[in-house]
C-alpha positions as CSV (number, residue, x, y, z in Angstrom):
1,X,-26.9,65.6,-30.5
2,X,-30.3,65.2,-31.4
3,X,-32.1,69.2,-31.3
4,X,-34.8,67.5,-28.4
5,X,-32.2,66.3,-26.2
6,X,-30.5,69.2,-26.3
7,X,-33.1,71.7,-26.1
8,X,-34.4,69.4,-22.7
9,X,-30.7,69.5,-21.7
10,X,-30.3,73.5,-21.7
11,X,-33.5,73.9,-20.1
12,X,-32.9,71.6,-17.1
13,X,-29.7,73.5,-16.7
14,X,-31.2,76.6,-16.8
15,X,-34.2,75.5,-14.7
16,X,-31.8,73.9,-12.1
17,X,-29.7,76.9,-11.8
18,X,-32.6,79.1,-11.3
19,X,-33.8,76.8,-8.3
20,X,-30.3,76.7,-6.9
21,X,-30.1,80.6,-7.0
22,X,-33.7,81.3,-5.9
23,X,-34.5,83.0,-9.0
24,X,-37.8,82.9,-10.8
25,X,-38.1,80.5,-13.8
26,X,-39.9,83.7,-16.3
27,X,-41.2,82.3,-19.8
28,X,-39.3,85.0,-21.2
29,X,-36.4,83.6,-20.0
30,X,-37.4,79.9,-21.6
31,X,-38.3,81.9,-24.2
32,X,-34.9,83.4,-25.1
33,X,-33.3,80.2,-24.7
34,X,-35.5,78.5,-27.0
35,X,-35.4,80.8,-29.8
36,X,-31.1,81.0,-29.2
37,X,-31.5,77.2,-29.8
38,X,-33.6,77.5,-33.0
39,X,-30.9,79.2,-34.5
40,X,-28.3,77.2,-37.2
41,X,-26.0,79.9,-36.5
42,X,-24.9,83.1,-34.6
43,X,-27.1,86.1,-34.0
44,X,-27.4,89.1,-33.0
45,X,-29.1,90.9,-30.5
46,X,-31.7,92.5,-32.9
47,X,-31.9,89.6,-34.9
48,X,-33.0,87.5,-31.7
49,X,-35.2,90.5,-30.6
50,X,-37.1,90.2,-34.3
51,X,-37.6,86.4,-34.1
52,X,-38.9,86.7,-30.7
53,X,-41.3,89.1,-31.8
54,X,-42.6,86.8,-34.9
55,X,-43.3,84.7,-33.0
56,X,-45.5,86.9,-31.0
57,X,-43.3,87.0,-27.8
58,X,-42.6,90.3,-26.8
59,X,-39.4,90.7,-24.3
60,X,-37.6,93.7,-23.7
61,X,-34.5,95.2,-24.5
62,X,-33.1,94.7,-21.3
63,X,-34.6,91.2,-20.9
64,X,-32.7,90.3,-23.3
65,X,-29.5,91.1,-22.2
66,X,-30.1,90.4,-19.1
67,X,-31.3,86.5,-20.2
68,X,-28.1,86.5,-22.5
69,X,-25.9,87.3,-19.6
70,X,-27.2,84.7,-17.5
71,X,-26.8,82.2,-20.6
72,X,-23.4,83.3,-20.7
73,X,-22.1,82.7,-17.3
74,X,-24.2,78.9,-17.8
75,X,-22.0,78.6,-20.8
76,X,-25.2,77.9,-22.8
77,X,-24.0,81.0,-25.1
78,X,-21.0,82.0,-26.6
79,X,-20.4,86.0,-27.4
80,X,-18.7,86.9,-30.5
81,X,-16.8,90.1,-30.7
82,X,-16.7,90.8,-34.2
83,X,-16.2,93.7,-36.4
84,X,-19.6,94.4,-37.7
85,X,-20.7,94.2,-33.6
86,X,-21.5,91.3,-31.1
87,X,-23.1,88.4,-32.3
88,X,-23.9,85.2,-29.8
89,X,-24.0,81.8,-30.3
90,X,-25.6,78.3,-28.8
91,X,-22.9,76.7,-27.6
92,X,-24.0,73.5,-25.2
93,X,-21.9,70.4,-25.4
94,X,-19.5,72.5,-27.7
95,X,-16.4,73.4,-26.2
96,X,-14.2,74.4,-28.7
97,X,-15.3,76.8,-31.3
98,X,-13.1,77.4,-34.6
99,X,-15.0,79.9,-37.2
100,X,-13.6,81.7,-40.4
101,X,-14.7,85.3,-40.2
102,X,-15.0,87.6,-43.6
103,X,-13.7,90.7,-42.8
104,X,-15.6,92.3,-46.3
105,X,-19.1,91.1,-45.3
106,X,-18.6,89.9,-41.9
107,X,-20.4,86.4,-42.6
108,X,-19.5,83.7,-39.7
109,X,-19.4,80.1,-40.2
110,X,-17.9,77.6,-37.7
111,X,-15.3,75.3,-39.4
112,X,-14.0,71.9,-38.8
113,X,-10.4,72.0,-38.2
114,X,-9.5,68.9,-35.7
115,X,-5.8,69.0,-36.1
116,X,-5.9,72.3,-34.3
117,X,-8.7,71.5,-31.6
118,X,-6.3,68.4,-30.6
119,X,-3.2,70.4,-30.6
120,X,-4.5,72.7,-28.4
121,X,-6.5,70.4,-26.0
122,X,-2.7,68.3,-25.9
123,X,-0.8,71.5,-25.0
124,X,-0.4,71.9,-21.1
125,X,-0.8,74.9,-19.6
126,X,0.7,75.5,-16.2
127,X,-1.4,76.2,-13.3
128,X,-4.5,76.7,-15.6
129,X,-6.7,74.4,-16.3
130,X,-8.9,74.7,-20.2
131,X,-12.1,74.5,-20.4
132,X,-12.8,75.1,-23.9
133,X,-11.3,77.9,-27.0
134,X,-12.4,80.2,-29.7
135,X,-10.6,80.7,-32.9
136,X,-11.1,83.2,-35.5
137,X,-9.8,82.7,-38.7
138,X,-9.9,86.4,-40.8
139,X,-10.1,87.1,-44.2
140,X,-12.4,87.2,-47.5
141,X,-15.5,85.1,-48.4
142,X,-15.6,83.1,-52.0
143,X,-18.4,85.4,-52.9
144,X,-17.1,88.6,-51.8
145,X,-13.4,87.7,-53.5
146,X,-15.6,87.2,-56.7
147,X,-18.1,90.4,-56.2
148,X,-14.3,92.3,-55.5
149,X,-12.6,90.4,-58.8
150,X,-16.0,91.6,-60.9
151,X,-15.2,95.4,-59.8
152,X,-11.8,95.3,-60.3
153,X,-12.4,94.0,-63.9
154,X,-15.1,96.1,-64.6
155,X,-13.2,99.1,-63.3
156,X,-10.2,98.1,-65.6
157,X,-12.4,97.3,-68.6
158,X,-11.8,93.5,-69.0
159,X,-15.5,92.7,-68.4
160,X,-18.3,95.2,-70.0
């Protein structure tokens, strides 16, 4: 989807559940949300905090949380329990996540793996009906396998 439509898109969602729920429509709130859509990738909290704040928008601590739970429950975020700590993600009109996870530097990157999203959006589940999945794939970047095969052969002498 083109980055306009979808930024209109989440913000008309937002906007419309704010009305519904008799909530007040904050620019910190359209704030967050735009900056969570500016990102290529996923963040975390402090991260979204400091590019907030470059661009000159200060929001709280709490504000932030708080806006990131109420993205959450819209499905307009994803949360990311990962090892290094939580890191969010923009997540509208994507259902299905799959991401490979480096368990040496903790870089995230979302992966293409369609065999697996149609396997698991065929497989019926009994009184439960899907309405999207996260996969994690663990294990060790390109570039930290060749930083940790540089060590090793330093350490054993086969590289001075």
């Amino acid at each position: 989807m083109m980055k306009e439509t979808v930024n209109s898109s989440v913000r008309a969602i937002l906007t419309n559940y704010l009305e519904q729920s008799n909530h007040r429509k904050t620019p910190e709130r359209f704030a967050v949300l735009d900056t969570v859509y500016q990102f290529d990738r996923s963040f975390s909290i402090q991260e979204l905090s400091e590019s907030l704040e470059k661009a000159k928008f200060h929001v709280s601590r709490a504000t932030l949380y708080n806006t990131l739970k109420l993205l959450l429950k819209l499905r307009l975020v994803v949360c990311h329990r990962l090892e290094e700590g939580t890191k969010y993600e923009a997540s509208y009109g994507t259902d299905n996540h799959c991401h490979q996870v480096c368990t040496v530097c903790g870089k995230v990157k979302e992966i293409s793996v369609p065999n697996i999203v149609k396997e698991v959006n065929e497989t019926h589940l009994r009184r439960f009906r899907k309405e999207g999945f996260t996969l994690y794939i663990y294990g060790t970047c390109s570039t930290c396998q060749a930083k940790i095969t540089r060590k090793r052969n330093k350490n054993l002498g086969i590289i001075k």
